[in-house]
N, C-alpha and C positions, 0 to 999 in steps of 0.2 A: 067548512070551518077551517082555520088556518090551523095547521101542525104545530102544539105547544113548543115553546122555547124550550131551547139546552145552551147552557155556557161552553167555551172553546175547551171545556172538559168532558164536553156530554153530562156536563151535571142538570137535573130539571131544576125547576122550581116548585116546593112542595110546599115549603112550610115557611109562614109568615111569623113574625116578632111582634107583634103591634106596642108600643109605648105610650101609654095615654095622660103620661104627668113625668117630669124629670124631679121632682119632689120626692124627698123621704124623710119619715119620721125617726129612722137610725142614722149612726153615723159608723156602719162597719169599716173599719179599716183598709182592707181590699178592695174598698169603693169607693167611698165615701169619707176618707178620713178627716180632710180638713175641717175647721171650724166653721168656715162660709166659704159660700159657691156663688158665684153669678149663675144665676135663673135664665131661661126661656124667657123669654117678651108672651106675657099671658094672652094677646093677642095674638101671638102666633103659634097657636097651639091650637091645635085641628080637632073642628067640631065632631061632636058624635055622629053627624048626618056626615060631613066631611070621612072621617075614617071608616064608615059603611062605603058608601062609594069607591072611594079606595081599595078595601079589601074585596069589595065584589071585584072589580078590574082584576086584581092578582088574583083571584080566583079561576077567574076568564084563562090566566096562563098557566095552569095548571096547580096551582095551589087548593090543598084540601084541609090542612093542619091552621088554626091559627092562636095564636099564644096571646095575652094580654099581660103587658109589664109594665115596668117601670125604668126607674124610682121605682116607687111604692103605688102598685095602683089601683089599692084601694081605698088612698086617698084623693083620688079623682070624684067629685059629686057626683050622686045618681050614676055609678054603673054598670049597676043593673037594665038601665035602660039600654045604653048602649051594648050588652048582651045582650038583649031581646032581639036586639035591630041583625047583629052577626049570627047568630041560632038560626035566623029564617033564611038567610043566604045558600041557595040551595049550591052545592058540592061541597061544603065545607065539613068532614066529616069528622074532625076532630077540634071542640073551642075549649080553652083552656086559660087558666093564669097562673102567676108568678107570684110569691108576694110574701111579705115578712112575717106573716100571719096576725101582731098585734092586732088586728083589728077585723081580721077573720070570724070571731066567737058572735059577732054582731051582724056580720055580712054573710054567711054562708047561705043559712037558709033564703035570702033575698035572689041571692045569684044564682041558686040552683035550679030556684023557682022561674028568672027570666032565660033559663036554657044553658048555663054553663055546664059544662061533661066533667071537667078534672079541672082539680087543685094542685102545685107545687108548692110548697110551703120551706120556706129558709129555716133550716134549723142545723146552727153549728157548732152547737154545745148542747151537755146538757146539764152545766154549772151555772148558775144564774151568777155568780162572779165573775165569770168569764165573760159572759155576754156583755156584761155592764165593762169588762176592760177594751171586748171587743166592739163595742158598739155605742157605748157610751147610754145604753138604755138597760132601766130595769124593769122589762114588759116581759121576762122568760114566762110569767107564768099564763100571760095575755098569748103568748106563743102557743104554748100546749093547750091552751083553752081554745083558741081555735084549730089546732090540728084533730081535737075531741068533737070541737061543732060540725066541720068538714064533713065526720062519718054520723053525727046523729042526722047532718041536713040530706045524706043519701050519697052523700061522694063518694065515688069509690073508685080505686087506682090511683090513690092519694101518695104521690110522691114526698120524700124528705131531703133536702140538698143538702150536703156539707162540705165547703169550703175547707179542708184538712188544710193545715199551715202546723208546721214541724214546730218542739218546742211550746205548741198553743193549746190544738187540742185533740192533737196526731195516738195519745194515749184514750181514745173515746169511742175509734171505729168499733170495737165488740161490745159496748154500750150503748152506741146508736140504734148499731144491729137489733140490741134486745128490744128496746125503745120501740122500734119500727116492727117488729115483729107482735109487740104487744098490741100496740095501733092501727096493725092493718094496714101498713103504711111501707114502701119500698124505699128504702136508704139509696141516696145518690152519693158518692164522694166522688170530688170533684178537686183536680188539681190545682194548686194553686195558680191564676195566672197573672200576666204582666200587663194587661191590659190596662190603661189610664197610665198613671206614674205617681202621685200624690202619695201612692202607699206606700213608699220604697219598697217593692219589690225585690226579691234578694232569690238567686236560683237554690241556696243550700236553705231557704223555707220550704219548698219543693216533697210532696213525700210522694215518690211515684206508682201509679199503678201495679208496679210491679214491686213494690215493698210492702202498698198496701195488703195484696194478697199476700205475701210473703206471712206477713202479722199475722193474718187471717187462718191463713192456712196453718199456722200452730196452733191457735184456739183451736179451732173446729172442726180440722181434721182434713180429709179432700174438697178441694174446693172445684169448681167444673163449669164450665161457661156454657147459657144458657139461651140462645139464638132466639130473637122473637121475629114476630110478625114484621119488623122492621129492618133485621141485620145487615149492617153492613152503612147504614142509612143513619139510624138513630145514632144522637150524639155521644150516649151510656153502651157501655159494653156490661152485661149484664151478665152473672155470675149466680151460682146455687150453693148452699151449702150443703152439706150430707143429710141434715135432717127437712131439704126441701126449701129451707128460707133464701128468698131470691135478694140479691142488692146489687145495686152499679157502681161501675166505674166511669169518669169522664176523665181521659187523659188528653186532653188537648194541648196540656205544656210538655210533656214527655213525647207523647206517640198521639203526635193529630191526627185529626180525621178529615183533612182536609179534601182531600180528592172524591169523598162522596158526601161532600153537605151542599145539601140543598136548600140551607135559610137562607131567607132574608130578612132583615129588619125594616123598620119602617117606626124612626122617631118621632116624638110626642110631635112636634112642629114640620112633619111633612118630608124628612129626605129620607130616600130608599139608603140605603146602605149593604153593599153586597158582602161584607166581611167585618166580624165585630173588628178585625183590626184594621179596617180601610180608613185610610187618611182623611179622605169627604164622601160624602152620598148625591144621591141625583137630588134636586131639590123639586118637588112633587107639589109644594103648598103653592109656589108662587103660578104656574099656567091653571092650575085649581083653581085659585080666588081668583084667577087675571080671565076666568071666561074659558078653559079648553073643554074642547068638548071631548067625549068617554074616549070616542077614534083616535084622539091625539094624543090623549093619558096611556093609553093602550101602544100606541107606538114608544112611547117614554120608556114602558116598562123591558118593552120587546129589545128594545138597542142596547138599554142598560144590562139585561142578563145574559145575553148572545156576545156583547163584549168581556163577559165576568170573564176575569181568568185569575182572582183574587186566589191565594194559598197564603194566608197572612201567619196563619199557626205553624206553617213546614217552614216560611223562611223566617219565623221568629227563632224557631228550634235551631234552625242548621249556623246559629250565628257564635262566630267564635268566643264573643265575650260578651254575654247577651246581661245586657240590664233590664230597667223602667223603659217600658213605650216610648214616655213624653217625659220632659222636666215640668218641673212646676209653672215655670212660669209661662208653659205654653200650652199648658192647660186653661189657666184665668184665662188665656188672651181666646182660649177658643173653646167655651162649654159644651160641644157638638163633641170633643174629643173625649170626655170624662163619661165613664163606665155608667153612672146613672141615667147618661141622656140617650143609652144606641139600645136598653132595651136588650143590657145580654140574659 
C-alpha cells in the first residue's frame, strides 16, 4: 500500500469539507449578504453516488474526518440518504455537518437514524432582532428548535458557532456561554474573517481571541486551555472555565492555524480546493463524468496535496493594509470565489 500524502509542509490529509448545495435560505452578512448570487449550473452539482466515490478516494489518502456543508445543507433533498452511503465508508471515523439549524427540528431524527455522529449548528445571537438585521431571517426560534431536536434525536457533542463581529453581537459571549451550557452544547467563537469581499469586511470588526478571553476572564474568573484528543490539529483552541464549562476559540484572522491544517474542501460542483482562501481548486467533476477511472482520481488527489503549500490565513495576516479578499465585481464574475460555494 502506498505511504499516505503530506503537503510540502508535512501536513496530512485528515479532514474533508464536503458541500452538497451552494444554496441558502439566510442571507448573513459575512457571507451571504447581497440580494442575489449567480447559482451553480444544477447540472453541475455532484450526485450523491458521485460524492461517495469521491470521498471514498480521499479516504484512501488518509482522510478519516468528513463534514457536510454548505450553503445550507439541509436544503439539499433526501440527505439522509447520502449519509447512509458516507456512514458505511469504512475508515471514516468522524461524519458530521454544518448548518443554520432552521430546519434541523425536522431533520435531526432522520439523519441520526441514516448514521450521522455530530451536529454544528450556526448560532450568532441570541436576539432574534439581531438575526433578522444579521441575516435577514426571522427563523431564531426554528434555530433553537433545532439545536433542542439535535439532543432529543441523540446527538451529542453538539457544537454552537458564533461569528463575534464587534459593535454587533461582541456584548453576547457570556450569554452564549450560559446558552450552551444549558443545551449541552460547546460554544465556538469564531473570528471574524475576510473571506469572500461582498461583506465589506473591516479589520476594526475583528474582536480577538485574545480580547475575547480577556472579557471572559472577568466574568468567570481563571480561564485555562483545555488540550483535547485533537491539539494542535483542530481548528478551535479550546478553553475551561473554573466551574469546568468548556468553549472555543477559532482565531484564524488574528493567530492562524495554518501550518497544522489538514482540510480540504471539496465544492458542491466537484473542485478540491486546498485553502478556504485559494484562488481555484483542482476540478474533480470533469475526468468524473468524462470516464476516469478510481487510479487516475487517486493520482489527481496525490499531485494536488504533495504540491499544497497553501498558508492563505498567515499571508492574509501578515499584510500591511489588509482589506475584503475580492471586490465585488469579482465575485459575480466568479461564484467559485463566494464563502457559500467552498463549504467553509
Amino acid at each position: 500500500m502506498a505511504s499516505l500524502p503530506t503537503d510540502r509542509f508535512g501536513r496530512p490529509l485528515r479532514s474533508l469539507r464536503i458541500s452538497v448545495t451552494d444554496r441558502c435560505n439566510m442571507r448573513c452578512n459575512y457571507c451571504m449578504p447581497e440580494p442575489e448570487y449567480v447559482w451553480l449550473p444544477r447540472g453541475s452539482i455532484l450526485t450523491f453516488e458521485e460524492v461517495n466515490r469521491l470521498a471514498a478516494l480521499f479516504v484512501e489518502q488518509g482522510v478519516t474526518r468528513l463534514r457536510l456543508t454548505g450553503g445550507e445543507p439541509l436544503l439539499r433533498q433526501d440527505l439522509p440518504t447520502l449519509v447512509a452511503l458516507l456512514s458505511r465508508t469504512p475508515g471514516v471515523t468522524d461524519l458530521s455537518l454544518t448548518t443554520n439549524g432552521t430546519l434541523l427540528a425536522e431533520s435531526a431524527a432522520g439523519l441520526r437514524a441514516a448514521g450521522l455522529g455530530r451536529v454544528t449548528v450556526s448560532l450568532d445571537t441570541l436576539v432574534p432582532a439581531r438575526l433578522e438585521a444579521l441575516a435577514r431571517s426571522r427563523q431564531h426560534g426554528e434555530i433553537l428548535a433545532g439545536i433542542r431536536a439535535a439532543g432529543a434525536a441523540g446527538f451529542t457533542g453538539t457544537k454552537l458557532n458564533t461569528v463575534v463581529i464587534r459593535g454587533f453581537n461582541d456584548d453576547e459571549l457570556a450569554d452564549l456561554i450560559e446558552f450552551g451550557r444549558a443545551e449541552r452544547c460547546e460554544v465556538r467563537f469564531i473570528e471574524y474573517m475576510d473571506v469572500g469581499g461582498a461583506n465589506g469586511w473591516r479589520q476594526d470588526s475583528v474582536v480577538s481571541r485574545r480580547e475575547m478571553l480577556d472579557r471572559l476572564g472577568r466574568r468567570y474568573g481563571p480561564i485555562v486551555p483545555r488540550p483535547g484528543s485533537e491539539a494542535g490539529w483542530a481548528p478551535a483552541d479550546r478553553f475551561q472555565l473554573p466551574d469546568g464549562t468548556v468553549f472555543g476559540i477559532i482565531a484564524s484572522t488574528t493567530e492562524p492555524f495554518c501550518r497544522t491544517c489538514d482540510r480540504g474542501r471539496l465544492t458542491a460542483d466537484g473542485h478540491f480546493l486546498l485553502c478556504l482562501y485559494a484562488e481555484h481548486g483542482v476540478n474533480l467533476l470533469a475526468p468524473l463524468r468524462e470516464g476516469a477511472t478510481d487510479e487516475e482520481l487517486r493520482t489527481l488527489l496525490r499531485q494536488a496535496w504533495t504540491a499544497r503549500e497553501d498558508r492563505g490565513a498567515e499571508r492574509r495576516a501578515a499584510l500591511p493594509d489588509r482589506g475584503a479578499l475580492y471586490q465585488l465585481q469579482t465575485l459575480r464574475a466568479d461564484p467559485r470565489k463566494e464563502m457559500h460555494t467552498r463549504g467553509g
